[in-house]
C-alpha positions as CSV (number, residue, x, y, z in Angstrom):
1,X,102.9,105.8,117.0
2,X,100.6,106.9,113.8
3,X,97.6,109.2,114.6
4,X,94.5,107.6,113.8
5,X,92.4,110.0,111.8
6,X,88.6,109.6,112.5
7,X,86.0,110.9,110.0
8,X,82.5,110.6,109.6
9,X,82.9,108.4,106.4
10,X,85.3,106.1,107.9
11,X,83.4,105.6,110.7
12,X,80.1,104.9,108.6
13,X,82.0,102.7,106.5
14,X,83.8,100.5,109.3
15,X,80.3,100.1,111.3
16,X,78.6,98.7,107.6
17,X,81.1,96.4,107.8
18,X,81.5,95.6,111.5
19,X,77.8,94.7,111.1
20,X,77.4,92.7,108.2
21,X,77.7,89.4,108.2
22,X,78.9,89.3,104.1
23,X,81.8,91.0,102.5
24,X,80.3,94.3,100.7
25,X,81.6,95.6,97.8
26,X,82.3,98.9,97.0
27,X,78.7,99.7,95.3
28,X,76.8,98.1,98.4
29,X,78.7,100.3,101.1
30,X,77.9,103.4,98.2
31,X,74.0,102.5,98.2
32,X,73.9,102.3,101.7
33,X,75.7,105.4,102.5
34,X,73.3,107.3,100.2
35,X,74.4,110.6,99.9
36,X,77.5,111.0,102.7
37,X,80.1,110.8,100.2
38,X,81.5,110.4,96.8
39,X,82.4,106.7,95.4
40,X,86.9,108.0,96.0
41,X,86.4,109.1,99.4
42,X,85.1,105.2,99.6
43,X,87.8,103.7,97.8
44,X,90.2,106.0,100.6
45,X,88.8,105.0,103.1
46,X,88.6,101.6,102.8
47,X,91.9,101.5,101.7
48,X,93.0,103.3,105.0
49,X,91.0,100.7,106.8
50,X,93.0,97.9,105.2
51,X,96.0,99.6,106.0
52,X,95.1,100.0,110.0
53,X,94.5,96.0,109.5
54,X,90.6,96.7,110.6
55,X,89.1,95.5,106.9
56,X,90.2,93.1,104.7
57,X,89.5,92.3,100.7
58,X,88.1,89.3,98.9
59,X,88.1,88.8,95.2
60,X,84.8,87.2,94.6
61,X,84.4,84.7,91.5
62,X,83.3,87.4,89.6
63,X,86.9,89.7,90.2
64,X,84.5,92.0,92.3
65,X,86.3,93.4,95.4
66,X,84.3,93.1,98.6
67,X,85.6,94.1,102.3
68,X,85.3,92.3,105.7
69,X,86.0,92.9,109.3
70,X,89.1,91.5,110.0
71,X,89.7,89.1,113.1
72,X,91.3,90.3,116.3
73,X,94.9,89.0,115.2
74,X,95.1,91.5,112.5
75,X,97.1,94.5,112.7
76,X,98.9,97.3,110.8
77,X,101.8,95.2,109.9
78,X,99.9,91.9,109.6
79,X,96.6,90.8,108.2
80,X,96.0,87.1,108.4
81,X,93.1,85.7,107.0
82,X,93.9,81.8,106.4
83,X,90.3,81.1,105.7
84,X,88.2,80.2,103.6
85,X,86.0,82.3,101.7
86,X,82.3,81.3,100.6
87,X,80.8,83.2,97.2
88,X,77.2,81.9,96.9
89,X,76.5,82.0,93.0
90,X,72.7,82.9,93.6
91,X,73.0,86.2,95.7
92,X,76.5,86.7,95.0
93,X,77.5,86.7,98.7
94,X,80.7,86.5,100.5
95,X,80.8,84.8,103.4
96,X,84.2,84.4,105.6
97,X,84.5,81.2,107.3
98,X,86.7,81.2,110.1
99,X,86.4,77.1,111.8
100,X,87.0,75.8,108.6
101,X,91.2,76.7,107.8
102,X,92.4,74.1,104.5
103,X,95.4,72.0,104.8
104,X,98.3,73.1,102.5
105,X,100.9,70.8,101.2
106,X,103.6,72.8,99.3
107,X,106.7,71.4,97.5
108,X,109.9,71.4,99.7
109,X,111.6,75.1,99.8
110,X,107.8,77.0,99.8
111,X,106.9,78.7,102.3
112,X,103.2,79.9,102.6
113,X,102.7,83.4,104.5
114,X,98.8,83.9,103.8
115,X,96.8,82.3,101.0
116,X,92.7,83.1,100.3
117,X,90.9,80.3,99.5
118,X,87.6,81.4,97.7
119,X,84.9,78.3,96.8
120,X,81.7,79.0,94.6
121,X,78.4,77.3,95.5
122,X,75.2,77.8,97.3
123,X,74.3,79.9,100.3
124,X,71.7,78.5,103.2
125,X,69.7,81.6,102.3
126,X,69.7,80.9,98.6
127,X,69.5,76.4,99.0
């Protein structure tokens, strides 16, 4: 089994996350963390927590990158986030939706593994 490494970065980093309740981008979790580290010791991190299967990206409608907690059926050798994916065009927001999973139809001979279904619109917080 791989050793976990632990660092005072990657723990800051995973508790933003754990605790917010929209995907943050890379420059949000850098404004937040103020001074504890520089912007590539962010991008390893969360990289390394995508890789332990604790965080998971999400391409906003704008191709900025933002990270979420994943779910507890993630893991190192499978993420699966088969939900949808709200990006409120006011605040700019993500927002995973978990009780709301689309119905795929795919021609015969596809088979879907994981698909990310991002929609554009309006927030509550922003309506």
């Amino acid at each position: 089994m791989k050793q976990v490494r632990n660092t005072q970065a990657k723990t800051e980093i995973l508790n933003l996350i754990n605790r917010s309740d929209v995907a943050l981008s890379h420059s949000d979790i850098q404004q937040k963390l103020g001074d504890l580290c520089n912007r590539v010791t962010i991008y390893r991190v969360l990289d390394r927590l995508e890789n332990e299967g604790q965080i998971h990206k999400v391409t906003n409608i704008d191709g900025v990158v933002n990270f979420a907690r994943c779910s507890d059926v993630c893991s190192e050798k499978q993420h699966q986030h088969n939900h949808l994916h709200f990006n409120c065009e006011v605040c700019h927001s993500v927002t995973c939706i978990e009780n709301v999973i689309p119905a795929l139809s795919l021609p015969e001979n596809y088979v879907a593994k994981e698909y990310n279904f991002v929609i554009s619109g309006i927030c509550p917080k922003c309506s």
